[in-house]
N, C-alpha and C positions, 0 to 999 in steps of 0.2 A: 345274615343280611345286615348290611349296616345302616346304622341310626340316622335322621336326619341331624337329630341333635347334634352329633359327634363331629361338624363341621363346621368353621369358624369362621369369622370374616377377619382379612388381612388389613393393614392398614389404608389400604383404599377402597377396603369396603368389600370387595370382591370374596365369596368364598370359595374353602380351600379345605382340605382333608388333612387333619396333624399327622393324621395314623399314614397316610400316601405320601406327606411331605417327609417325614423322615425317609421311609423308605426307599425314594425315589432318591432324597438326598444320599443314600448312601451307595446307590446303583449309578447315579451321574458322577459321582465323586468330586475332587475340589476342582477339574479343568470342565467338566461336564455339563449338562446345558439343564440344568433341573426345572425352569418353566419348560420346557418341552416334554421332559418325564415326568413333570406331575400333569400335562394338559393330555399326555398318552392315558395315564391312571382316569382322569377325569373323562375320558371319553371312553374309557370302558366300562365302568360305571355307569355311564349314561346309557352306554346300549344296553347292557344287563337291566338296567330297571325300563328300556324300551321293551326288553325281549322278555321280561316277567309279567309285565300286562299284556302285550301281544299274547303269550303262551298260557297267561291265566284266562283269557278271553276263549281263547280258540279248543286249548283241550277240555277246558268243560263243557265243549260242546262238540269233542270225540275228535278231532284236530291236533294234529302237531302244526308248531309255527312252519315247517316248509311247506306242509300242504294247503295250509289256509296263504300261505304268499301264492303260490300258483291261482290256485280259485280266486286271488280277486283277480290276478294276472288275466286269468282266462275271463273272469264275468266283463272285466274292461273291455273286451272284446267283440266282435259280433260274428265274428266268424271262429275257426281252430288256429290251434298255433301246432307247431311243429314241435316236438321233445327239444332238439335241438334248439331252435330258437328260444322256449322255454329256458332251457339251462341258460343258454348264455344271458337273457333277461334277468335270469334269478343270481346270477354269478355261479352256478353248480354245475357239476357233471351232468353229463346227459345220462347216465348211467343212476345217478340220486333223483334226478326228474323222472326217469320210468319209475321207479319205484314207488315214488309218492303220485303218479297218473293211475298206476296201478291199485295204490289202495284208494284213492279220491274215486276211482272206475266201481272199485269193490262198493263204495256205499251207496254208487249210484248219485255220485255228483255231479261226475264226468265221464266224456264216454270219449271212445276213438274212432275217428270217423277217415275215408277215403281221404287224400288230398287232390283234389281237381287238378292240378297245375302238375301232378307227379301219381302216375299209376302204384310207383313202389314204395310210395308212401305214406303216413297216415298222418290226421292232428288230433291232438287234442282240443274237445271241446265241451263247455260248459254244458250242463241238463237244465233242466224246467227244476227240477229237486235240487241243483246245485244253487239257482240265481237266487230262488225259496231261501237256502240257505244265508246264503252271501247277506240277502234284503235284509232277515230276521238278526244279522251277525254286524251289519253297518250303524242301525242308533244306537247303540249300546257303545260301539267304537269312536261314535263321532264325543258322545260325551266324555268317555275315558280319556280323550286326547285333548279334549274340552280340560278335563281337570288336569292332568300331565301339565300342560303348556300354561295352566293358570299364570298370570304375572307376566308373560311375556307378551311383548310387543309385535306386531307384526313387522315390522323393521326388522326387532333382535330374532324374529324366528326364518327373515331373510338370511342373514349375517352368520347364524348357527346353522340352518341349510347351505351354505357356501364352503362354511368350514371344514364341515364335513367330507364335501364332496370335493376339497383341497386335498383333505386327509386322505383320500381316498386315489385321486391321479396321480398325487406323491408315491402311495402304494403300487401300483400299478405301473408309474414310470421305473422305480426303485424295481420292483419283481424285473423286470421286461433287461435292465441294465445287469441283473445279476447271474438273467438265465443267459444274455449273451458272453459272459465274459466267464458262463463256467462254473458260476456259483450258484446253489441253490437256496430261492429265497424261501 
């Protein structure tokens, strides 16, 4: 895991990773765009230490990060949702959502229930032992993210939820351009 220490600040202040900068420098080369490949570096980084306290939270308390993303998915909820609908909320397989329904079903978080609207179908939906969960699993989450985002602004944490979800329809338009043209993204 690396240090906070080991990060430095650039001449305007900004920090940055020596050990990503070279790196990156050496992967964008001298025509190549190296704030872009170090702001890639720095954004994974970011979600690793988002997905290490998410997954330090959740599997101590018998949780993998996908099934604790469904359970809150489903607690938001007041009624079930559909496997399918699930996936495409979580961005996964319908096929990785049965499986994680499946064991959140086995602990008796969630259960599967008729769907009204479609005889051949089911939803999933949150239990009385799930919400229990969820409730017992949310202060502990709000403080973590309490201390996560110390220092930041609620402006800057508009601005870095924006980015993200730049980073992100960028991905999405790029995949969508690659699989028309034949290329796999």
């Amino acid at each position: 895991m690396k240090d906070v220490d080991s990060y430095e600040h650039d001449p305007d202040g900004f920090l940055f990773d020596p050990r990503a900068r070279a790196a990156m420098a050496w992967i964008a080369g001298d025509d190549g765009d190296l704030p872009a490949f170090e702001a890639s570096a720095a954004v994974r980084t970011a979600s690793h230490t988002v997905e290490r306290l998410r997954s330090h939270g959740s599997e101590g308390r018998g949780l993998s990060a996908g099934a604790l993303d469904l359970l809150i998915r489903l607690a938001a909820r007041e009624q079930g949702i559909s496997i399918g609908e699930l996936a495409r909320a979580a961005g996964v397989s319908s096929r990785n959502v049965t499986g994680l329904v499946d064991t959140l079903e086995r602990d008796g978080l969630v259960r599967r229930v008729p769907d009204p609207g479609d005889r051949r179908s089911v939803l999933a939906e949150i239990t009385p032992a799930g919400r229990t969960w969820i409730e017992d699993f949310r202060r502990p989450s709000q403080l973590a993210m309490k201390a996560l985002f110390q220092g930041f602004t609620p402006e800057e944490l508009v601005v870095l939820r924006d980015l993200c979800l730049r980073l992100a329809v960028n991905q999405q338009r790029l995949s969508a351009h690659l699989r028309q043209i034949g290329t796999r993204p």
